[in-house]
C-alpha positions in Angstrom: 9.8 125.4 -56.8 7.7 122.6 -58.8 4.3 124.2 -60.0 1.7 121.1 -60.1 -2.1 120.9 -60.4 -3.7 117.7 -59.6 -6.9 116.5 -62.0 -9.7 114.1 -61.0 -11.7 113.1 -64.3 -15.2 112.4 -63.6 -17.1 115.0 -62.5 -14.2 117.4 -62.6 -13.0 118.0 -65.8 -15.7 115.6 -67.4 -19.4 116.9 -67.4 -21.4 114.1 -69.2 -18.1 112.4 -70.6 -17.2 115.6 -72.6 -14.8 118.0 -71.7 -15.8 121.9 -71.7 -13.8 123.9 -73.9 -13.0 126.6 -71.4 -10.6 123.2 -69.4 -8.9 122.5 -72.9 -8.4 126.7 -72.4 -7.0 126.6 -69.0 -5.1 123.5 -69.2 -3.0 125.8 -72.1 -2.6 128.5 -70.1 -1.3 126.4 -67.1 1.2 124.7 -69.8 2.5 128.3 -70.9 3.1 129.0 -67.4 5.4 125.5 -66.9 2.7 123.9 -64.3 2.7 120.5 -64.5 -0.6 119.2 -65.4 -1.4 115.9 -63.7 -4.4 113.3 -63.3 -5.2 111.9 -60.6 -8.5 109.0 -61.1 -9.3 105.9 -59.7 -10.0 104.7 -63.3 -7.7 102.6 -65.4 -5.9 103.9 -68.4 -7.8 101.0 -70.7 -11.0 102.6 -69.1 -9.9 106.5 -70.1 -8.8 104.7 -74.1 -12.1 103.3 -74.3 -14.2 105.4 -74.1 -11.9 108.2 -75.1 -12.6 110.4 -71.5 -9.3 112.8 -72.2 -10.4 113.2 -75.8 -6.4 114.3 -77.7 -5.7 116.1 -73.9 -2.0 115.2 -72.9 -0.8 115.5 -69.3 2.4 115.4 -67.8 1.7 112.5 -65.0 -1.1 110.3 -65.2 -1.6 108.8 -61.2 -4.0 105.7 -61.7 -6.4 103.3 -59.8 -6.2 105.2 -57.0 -2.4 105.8 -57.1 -1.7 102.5 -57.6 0.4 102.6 -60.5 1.8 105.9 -62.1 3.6 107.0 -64.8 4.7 109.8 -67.1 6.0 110.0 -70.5 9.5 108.4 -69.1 7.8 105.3 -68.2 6.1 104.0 -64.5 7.9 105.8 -61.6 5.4 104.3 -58.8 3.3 101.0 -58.5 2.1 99.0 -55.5 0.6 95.8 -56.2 -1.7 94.3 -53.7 0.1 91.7 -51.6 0.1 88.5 -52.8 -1.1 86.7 -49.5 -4.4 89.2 -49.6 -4.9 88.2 -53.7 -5.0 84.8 -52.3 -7.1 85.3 -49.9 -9.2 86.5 -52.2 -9.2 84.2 -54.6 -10.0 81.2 -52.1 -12.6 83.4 -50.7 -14.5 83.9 -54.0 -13.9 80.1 -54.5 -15.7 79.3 -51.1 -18.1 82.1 -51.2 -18.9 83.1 -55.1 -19.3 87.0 -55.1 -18.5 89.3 -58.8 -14.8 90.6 -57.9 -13.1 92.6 -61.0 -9.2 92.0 -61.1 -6.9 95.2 -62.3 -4.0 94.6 -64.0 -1.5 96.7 -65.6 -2.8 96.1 -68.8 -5.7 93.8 -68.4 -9.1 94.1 -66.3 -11.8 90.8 -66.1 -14.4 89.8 -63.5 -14.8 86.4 -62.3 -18.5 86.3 -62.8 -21.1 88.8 -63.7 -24.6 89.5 -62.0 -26.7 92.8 -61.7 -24.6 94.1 -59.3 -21.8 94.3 -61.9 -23.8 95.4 -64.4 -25.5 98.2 -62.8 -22.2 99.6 -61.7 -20.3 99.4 -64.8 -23.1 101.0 -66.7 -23.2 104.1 -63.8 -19.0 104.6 -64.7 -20.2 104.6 -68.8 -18.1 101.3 -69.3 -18.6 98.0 -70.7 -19.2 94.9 -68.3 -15.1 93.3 -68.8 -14.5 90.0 -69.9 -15.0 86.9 -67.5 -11.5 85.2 -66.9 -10.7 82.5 -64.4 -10.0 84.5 -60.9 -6.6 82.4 -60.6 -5.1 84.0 -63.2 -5.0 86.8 -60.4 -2.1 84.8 -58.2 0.4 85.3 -60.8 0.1 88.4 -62.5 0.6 91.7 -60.6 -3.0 92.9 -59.2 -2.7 97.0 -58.7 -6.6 97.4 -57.9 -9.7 94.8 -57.5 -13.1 96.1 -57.4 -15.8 93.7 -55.5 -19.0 94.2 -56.7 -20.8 93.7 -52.7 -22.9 95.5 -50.3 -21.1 94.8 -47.6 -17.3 94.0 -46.4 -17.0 90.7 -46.4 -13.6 91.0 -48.2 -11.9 92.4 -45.7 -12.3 89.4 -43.2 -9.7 87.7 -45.1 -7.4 90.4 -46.3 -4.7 92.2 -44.1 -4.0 95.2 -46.2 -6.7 96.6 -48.0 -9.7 98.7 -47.0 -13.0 99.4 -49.3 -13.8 102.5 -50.8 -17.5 102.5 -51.9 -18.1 104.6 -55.3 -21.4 102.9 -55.6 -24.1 101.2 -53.9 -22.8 97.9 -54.8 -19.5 98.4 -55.6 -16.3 99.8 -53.9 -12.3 99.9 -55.5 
């Protein structure tokens, strides 16, 4: 029988961005006992390096953006992209109707514009506003999460396979 346990970051193992001692303890004691050790975050792995959220903590599985692209130490053993046809969508939405709309890439996050909204809920997840990169760039790279920064859910007029979940007022993955 495979042993896991399953670790959320913020708020879970993170209180104020720092990790208590007595996790680093039980996170040993679960690696004595071969259980896998596993996170589980909506956050990006260039979010968790920058601002250093597992401090030198190794894991066996890292499940990202939501489960939208994982890996382990072997390499990625599951991704799904965002259909192409809803990135478009996108994309000629935000061209029509101009809203902030971050763009996650497997190595690369940007926002095609930046107002408070995007501000306000970057600084609420401790991270810097990303850079500002031409939205098109999104219809040929691989898009595993996009995060529109919006009080409402105008995004999913035009899109046939994604859904909102809201992490802050103005702001949902």
């Amino acid at each position: 029988m495979i042993k896991a346990v399953f670790f959320d970051i913020d708020g879970t193992i993170t209180k104020d961005l720092k990790i208590p001692s007595s996790f680093k303890k039980a996170l040993r004691e679960l690696k004595e006992k071969n259980i896998l050790c596993i996170i589980a975050t909506g956050r990006h792995q260039l979010e968790i390096d920058e601002i250093n959220l597992l401090e030198d903590l190794t894991f066996d599985a890292y499940l990202m953006l939501n489960g939208g692209y994982c890996f382990n130490q072997d390499g990625v053993f599951f991704e799904t992209p965002i259909a192409s046809s809803d990135i478009k969508a996108i994309v000629t939405q935000i061209q029509n109707d101009p809203y902030p709309i971050m763009f996650i890439e497997k190595n690369k996050m940007y926002v095609n514009m930046v107002n408070d909204h995007v501000v306000k809920a970057q600084a609420s997840v401790h991270m810097e506003v990303p850079e500002i990169l031409d939205p098109s760039r999104a219809l040929s790279n691989k898009i595993y999460q996009m995060i529109p920064f919006i009080d409402d859910d105008r995004m999913l007029q035009v899109t046939k396979n994604c859904r909102l979940t809201r992490w802050h007022d103005t702001a949902c993955d």
